[in-house]
N, C-alpha and C positions, 0 to 999 in steps of 0.2 A: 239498165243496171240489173245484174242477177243474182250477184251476190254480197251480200254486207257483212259486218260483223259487229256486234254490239258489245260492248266494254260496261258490263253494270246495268244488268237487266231489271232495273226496277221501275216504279211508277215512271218516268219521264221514258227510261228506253224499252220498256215493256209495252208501253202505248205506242209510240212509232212503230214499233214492229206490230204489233197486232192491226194500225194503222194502214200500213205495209199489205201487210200479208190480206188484209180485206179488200186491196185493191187492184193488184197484180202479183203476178207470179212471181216469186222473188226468196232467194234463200235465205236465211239468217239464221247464222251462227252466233251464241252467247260466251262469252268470256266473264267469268268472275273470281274470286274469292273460294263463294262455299259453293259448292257441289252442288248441296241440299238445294238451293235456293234456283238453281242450274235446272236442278234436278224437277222441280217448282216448276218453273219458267216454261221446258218443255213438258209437260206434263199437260199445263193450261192452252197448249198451242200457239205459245209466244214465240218462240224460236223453233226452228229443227234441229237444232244439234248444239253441242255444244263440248266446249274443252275446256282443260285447266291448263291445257300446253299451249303459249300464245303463238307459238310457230304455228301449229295445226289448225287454232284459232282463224290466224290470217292467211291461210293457204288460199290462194284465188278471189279473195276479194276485193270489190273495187271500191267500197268505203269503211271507213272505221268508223263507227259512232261512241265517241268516248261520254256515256252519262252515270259518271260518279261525283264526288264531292269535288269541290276545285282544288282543294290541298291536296288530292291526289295526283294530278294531273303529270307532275312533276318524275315519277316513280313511273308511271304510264307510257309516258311519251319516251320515255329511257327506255323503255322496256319492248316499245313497239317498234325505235326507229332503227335496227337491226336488218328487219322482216318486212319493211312496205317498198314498195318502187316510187317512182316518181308520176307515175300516173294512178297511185292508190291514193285516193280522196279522203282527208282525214277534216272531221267535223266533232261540233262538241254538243252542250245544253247547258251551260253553265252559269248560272246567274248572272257573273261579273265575267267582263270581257279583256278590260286591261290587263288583270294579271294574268287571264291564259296566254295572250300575245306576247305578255313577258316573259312567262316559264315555255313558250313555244322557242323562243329566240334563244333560250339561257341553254337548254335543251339542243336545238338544233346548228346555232351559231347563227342564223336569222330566220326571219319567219317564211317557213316553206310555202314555196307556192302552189302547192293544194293540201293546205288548210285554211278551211273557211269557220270561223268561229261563228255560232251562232246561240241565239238563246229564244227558246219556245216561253210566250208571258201565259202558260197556263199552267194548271198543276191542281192538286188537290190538297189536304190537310192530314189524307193517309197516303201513305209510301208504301215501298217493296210491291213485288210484282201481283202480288194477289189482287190489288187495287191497279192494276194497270187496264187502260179503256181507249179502247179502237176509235172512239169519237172525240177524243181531249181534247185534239189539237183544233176541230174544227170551226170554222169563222173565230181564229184566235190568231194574236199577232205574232209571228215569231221575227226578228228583227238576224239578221247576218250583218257581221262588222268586218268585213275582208281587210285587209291591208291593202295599200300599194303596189305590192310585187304579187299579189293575188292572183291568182289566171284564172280568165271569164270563163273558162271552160267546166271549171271547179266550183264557182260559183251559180251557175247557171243548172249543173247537176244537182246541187243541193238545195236549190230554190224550189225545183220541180220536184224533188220527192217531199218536201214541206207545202207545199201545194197539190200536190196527189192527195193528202189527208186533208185536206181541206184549209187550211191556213192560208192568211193573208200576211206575204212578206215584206219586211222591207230593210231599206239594205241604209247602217249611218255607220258613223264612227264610233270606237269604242268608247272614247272620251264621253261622247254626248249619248249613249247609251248608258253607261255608269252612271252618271250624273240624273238622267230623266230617273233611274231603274233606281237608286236610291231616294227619291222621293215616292214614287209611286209602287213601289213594292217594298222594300228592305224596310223603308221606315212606317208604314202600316204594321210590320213583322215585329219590329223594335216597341211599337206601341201596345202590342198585347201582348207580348211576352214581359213588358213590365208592367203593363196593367195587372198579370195575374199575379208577378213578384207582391205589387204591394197590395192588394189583396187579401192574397195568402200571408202576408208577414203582419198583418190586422186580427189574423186567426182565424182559421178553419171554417169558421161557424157563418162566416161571412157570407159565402158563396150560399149557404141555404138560401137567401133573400134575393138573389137574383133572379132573371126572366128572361125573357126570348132577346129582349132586346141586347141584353150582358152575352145570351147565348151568340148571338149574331156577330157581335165585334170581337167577341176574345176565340173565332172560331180556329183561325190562323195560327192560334198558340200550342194548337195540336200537330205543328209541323215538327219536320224531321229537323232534332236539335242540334248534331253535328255536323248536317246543312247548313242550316244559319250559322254555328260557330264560325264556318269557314268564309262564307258571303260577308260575313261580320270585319274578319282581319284583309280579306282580300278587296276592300271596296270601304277602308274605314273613313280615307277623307270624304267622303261624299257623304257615308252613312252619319258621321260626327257632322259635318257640314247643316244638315237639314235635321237631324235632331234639335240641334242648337236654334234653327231655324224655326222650327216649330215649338220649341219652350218660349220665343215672341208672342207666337200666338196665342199662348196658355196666358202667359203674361197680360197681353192685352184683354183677355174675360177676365182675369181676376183683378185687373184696375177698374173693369166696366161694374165687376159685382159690387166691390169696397165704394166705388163712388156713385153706386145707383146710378148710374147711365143705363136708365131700360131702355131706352133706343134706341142707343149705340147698341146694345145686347140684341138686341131685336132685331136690328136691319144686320147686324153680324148673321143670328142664325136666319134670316130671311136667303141671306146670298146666297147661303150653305146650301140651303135646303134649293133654291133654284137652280144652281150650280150642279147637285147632283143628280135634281129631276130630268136638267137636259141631257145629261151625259147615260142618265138610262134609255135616254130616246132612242141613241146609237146604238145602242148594245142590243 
């Protein structure tokens, strides 16, 4: 592959491409919005060049990397399906996976067969490209959710260049990607973004008394908030789903605190606490 073009050159597509570009020879082109930020991008040696005309954008390239919000996507794919051939590889980073299959097919009239959705599980707590980093992606899992009428050929290219950066892929359904990705990320998201709501709605003064430990769990709630608005509506039965799931669990400590069950309390935070000492082993 020699030549790409990235749709939204911020933390997520600004690290592939620097990713990219520290590994082999290979051109990228940025498409966005503001100039400025364009202007940004090449500046830092994220991209080589870049337009505001999506024709000129996609002239000779053999993949699209679309990484903006998922409620764009819609305005995007409209916008690109003009200008790509049928052997230009269209890929995403999108949090949620069912609804880009959906606005893929609403958009296209089914889902093309070279687009290969994917989502990278790393990231950071700052965005926009100035935080973008050549190493993000490495020993991190980025998970591809192809469809059925998928072609291996499209799939097998996008594997390899998330594996050029060092990622360990793997390939499921969107269904059961939503599902995992709502527990395990969205609703970690959901818990300190309302931890800092009620918090702050206790008053200001609150947060004085906090410590590393406060620092550590509400770090997450410095993400990009029109991100999460969109992860939020696009993936909300899951995200509702395991909300609801885990005010069980809440529930269950504050029946163990009201009825003095310090054992039950105990061997509760015992599991926890072994549960996430092995899962550091791996990491």
């Amino acid at each position: 592959m020699n030549k790409i073009c990235i749709i939204g050159v911020g933390l997520i597509g600004g690290s592939f491409a620097l990713g990219l570009k520290s590994t082999k020879k290979i051109e990228i082109v940025g498409f966005g919005r503001s100039e400025v930020h364009l202007q940004q991008a090449q500046k830092l040696g994220v991209i080589d060049a870049y337009s505001l005309d999506i024709v000129e954008a996609l002239s000779g390239v053999e993949l699209v990397l679309i990484a903006t919000p998922v409620n764009s996507f819609k305005n995007i794919l409209e916008m690109i399906k003009p200008h790509i051939g049928e052997q230009t590889i269209v890929s995403d980073v999108g949090s949620t996976k069912g609804s880009v299959i959906a606005t893929a097919k609403e958009v296209f009239g089914a889902m093309p067969e070279n687009f290969v959705p994917a989502h990278p599980i790393a990231g950071k707590e700052k965005s926009g490209v100035d935080a973008a980093d050549g190493v993000l992606f490495n020993n991190k899992l980025v998970i591809l959710t192809p469809t059925k009428n998928t072609n291996a050929h499209s799939v097998t290219q996008v594997r390899e260049l998330w594996e050029t950066l060092g990622a360990k892929v793997e390939v499921m359904d969107s269904k059961t990607h939503d599902d995992l990705l709502a527990m395990t990320s969205h609703l970690p998201h959901m818990l300190a973004f309302s931890l800092m709501d009620y918090l702050t709605g206790n008053g200001k003064s609150v947060l004085d008394y906090a410590a590393g430990g406060f620092k550590d769990f509400s770090r997450i709630a410095s993400s990009d908030a029109s991100m999460w608005r969109d992860i939020c509506f696009n993936n909300s039965d899951d995200i509702v789903k395991h909300i609801k799931g885990f005010q069980g669990s809440l529930d269950k400590i504050v029946d163990f605190i009201e009825k003095g069950k310090t054992q039950e309390i105990e061997r509760l935070f015992i599991d926890a606490k072994t549960a996430r000492d092995n899962w550091l082993k791996d990491k």
